[in-house]
C-alpha angles and dihedrals in degrees: 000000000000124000118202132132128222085233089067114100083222129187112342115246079235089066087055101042086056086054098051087045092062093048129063101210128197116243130247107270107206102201094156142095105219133021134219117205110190112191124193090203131007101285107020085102085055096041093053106025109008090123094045087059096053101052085047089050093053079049097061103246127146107251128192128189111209100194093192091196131016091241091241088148102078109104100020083180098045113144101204098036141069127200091249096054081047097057095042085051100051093053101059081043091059098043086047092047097044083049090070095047101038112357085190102050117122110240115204115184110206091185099208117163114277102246101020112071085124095084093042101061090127099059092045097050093053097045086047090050093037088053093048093049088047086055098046091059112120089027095290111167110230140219125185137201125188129157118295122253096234106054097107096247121105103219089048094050087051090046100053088045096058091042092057099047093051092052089052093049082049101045094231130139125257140202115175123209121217118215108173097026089078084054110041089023131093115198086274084077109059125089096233102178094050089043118113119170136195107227102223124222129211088272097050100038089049092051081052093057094050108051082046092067096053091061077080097148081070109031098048123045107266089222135336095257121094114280090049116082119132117271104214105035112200084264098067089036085065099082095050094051086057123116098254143046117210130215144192129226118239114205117202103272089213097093114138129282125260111271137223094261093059095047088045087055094040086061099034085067102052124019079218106029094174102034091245086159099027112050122065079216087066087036098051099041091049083047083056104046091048093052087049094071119111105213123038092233142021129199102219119013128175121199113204102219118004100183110187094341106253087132091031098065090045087055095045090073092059105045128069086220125003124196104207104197121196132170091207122077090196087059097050097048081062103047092045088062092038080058103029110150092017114145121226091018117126123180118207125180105224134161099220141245090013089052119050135176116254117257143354139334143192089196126044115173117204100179117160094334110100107075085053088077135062123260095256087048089053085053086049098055097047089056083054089042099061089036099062103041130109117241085247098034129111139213122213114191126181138182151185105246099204118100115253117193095214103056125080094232140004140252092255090044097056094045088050086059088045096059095051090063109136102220103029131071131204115251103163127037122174111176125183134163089259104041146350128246118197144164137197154183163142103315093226088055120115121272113227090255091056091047092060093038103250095131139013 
């Protein structure tokens, strides 16, 4: 993740005016008949497409503002405002703002708590799906625009991530907005060949200036007193006066899951391709998921991609009959003489989530898997998850956090569809800048203290 602090002067719009200037970049197509804006915070729509609203708005196009929390966030130590009065702030700043760019637009406040959009996916994804399905009535064609995954702030990466699982659900098109990146970023950052921009004339640019200044509460110091200060400094304003707005391109997520043949090459190169018994990352983290398990030991277990067994024989101590699935002969072949002479461990060649083991299980293991697979698949295996899942069973999933080009999703992706499941909860979570360690389960199931009988 990205550190950086609002206080921080931050990369010169110079910098970035140099960098436009090197790269001839395609402009914003709006083919479309009604527009979606999703903001992680009041002005965060203005900041990245203001201008873009506007001109959709001159056009004639329907146009709806989805604010996800109320910012209230924004000066945690402010002496002369509460959450609360910020909240309530921001929101008249946001209605007044939005005024200036699109005075019909239709403005739905979801009021999720600033900084913790991660444990309401669920609500998100439904009011995002619920707004695109609004919009597509009479036959409209709908982009979106939500905040981009990259921009180094966490409500805006999940977000983005929820935003774009739900348009490719829908089938609908969508462009993200960065906001931070233009203040903690150098031109290395940015996605160019996935970059559009809207070229903004004096109208629109001037429209833009003007709903800016009504996010007051952000572009000018609360108070003198410490606690304060302004939020966005005319430094940091720069980049969003400027005569452009720039886009990213959004390609359907669907894809197609990686296939047998990759995963036989990938092993044909290395006996160990990932370092699994190499590497004290793979050792660790294997030390850590196993720790993270609730009960000692579990009657029937399932691991979703065992690869060459380094995890499965650890599993194999703690559960009466595992089912280690892989979609790689040459894997299996690996694992079987890693475990040869094992006892309760049974290999089974699947392609998931077509393919699923039979019955039921206490223990099922997603451990990077998931972002092997397209987003429908993904769908597809959660369905299968909860499923197959004992009433008193649990599901660990972990995964690499680091993009990787070649794979149809990644690691936080697939944990933020994970936490939108409908019948399990999340009990462990274990987060850290390389990958992401979660359980979960059936909300009525036993803590570890009332297993052990600790507590009623």
């Amino acid at each position: 993740m990205v550190t950086f602090s609002h206080r921080d002067r931050g990369t010169s719009e110079a910098v970035w005016a140099l960098a436009r200037a090197d790269h001839v970049l395609p402009d914003v197509v709006l083919s479309a008949d009604a527009l979606l804006v999703v903001a992680a915070h009041p002005d965060d729509e203005t900041l990245g497409v203001g201008g873009l609203m506007h001109r959709a708005a001159a056009l004639g196009m329907t146009i709806a503002v989805l604010s996800v929390t109320d910012g209230e966030g924004s000066h945690p130590d402010s002496p002369t405002h509460t959450p609360a009065q910020l909240a309530a702030r921001r929101r008249i700043e946001l209605r007044a703002s939005v005024d200036e760019l699109a005075p019909d637009v239709e403005l739905t406040f979801l009021g999720v708590p600033d900084g913790g959009i991660r444990n309401h996916l669920a609500l998100l994804e439904r009011a995002v799906t619920g707004a695109i399905r609004s919009l597509r009535e009479g036959g409209h064609r709908v982009l979106v625009l939500a905040p981009w995954t990259g921009d180094g702030h966490g409500d805006h990466r999940v977000t983005g991530e929820v935003v774009a699982r739900v348009c490719e659900r829908e089938e609908v098109a969508l462009r993200t907005y960065p906001i931070w990146l233009w203040h903690w970023g150098t031109p290395d950052d940015v996605p160019w060949d996935a970059a559009e921009e809207v070229v903004l004339d004096d109208v629109e640019l001037a429209a833009k200036r003007r709903a800016l200044a009504r996010h007051a509460s952000q572009t000018v110091a609360l108070s003198d007193e410490p606690g304060d200060e302004v939020m966005l400094h005319e430094w940091m304003q720069s980049h969003f006066l400027r005569s452009a707005e720039i886009v990213f391109i959004e390609p359907p997520r669907a894809g197609r899951s990686m296939g047998a043949d990759w995963f036989d090459a990938f092993y044909a190169r290395n006996d160990d391709p990932w370092g699994f018994d190499s590497r004290w990352y793979e050792e660790r983290k294997r030390d850590l998921l196993l720790a993270s398990l609730p009960a000692r030991r579990y009657a029937r277990g399932v691991e979703l991609g065992c690869s060459t067994g380094a995890l499965t024989e650890m599993l194999a101590e703690r559960t009466d009959l595992l089912v280690a699935v892989d979609i790689s002969d040459a894997a299996l072949d690996r694992a079987a003489q890693r475990l040869s002479g094992a006892i309760g461990v049974e290999f089974v060649k699947a392609t998931l989530p077509r393919e699923w083991p039979a019955g039921r299980f206490d223990l099922i293991v997603l451990s990077e898997v998931g972002y092997y697979w397209s987003g429908a698949d993904l769908e597809k295996a959660i369905r299968r998850i909860e499923e197959s899942l004992t009433d008193d069973g649990i599901l660990v999933a972990c995964h690499w956090r680091h993009p990787v080009a070649e794979y149809p999703l990644t690691g936080d992706s697939v944990h933020i569809a994970l936490r939108t499941m409908s019948s399990l909860a999340g009990v462990v979570r274990h987060e850290e800048k390389d990958f992401l360690l979660e359980v979960f389960a059936h909300p009525a199931a036993p803590s570890v203290a009332q297993r052990d009988g600790l507590v009623a």
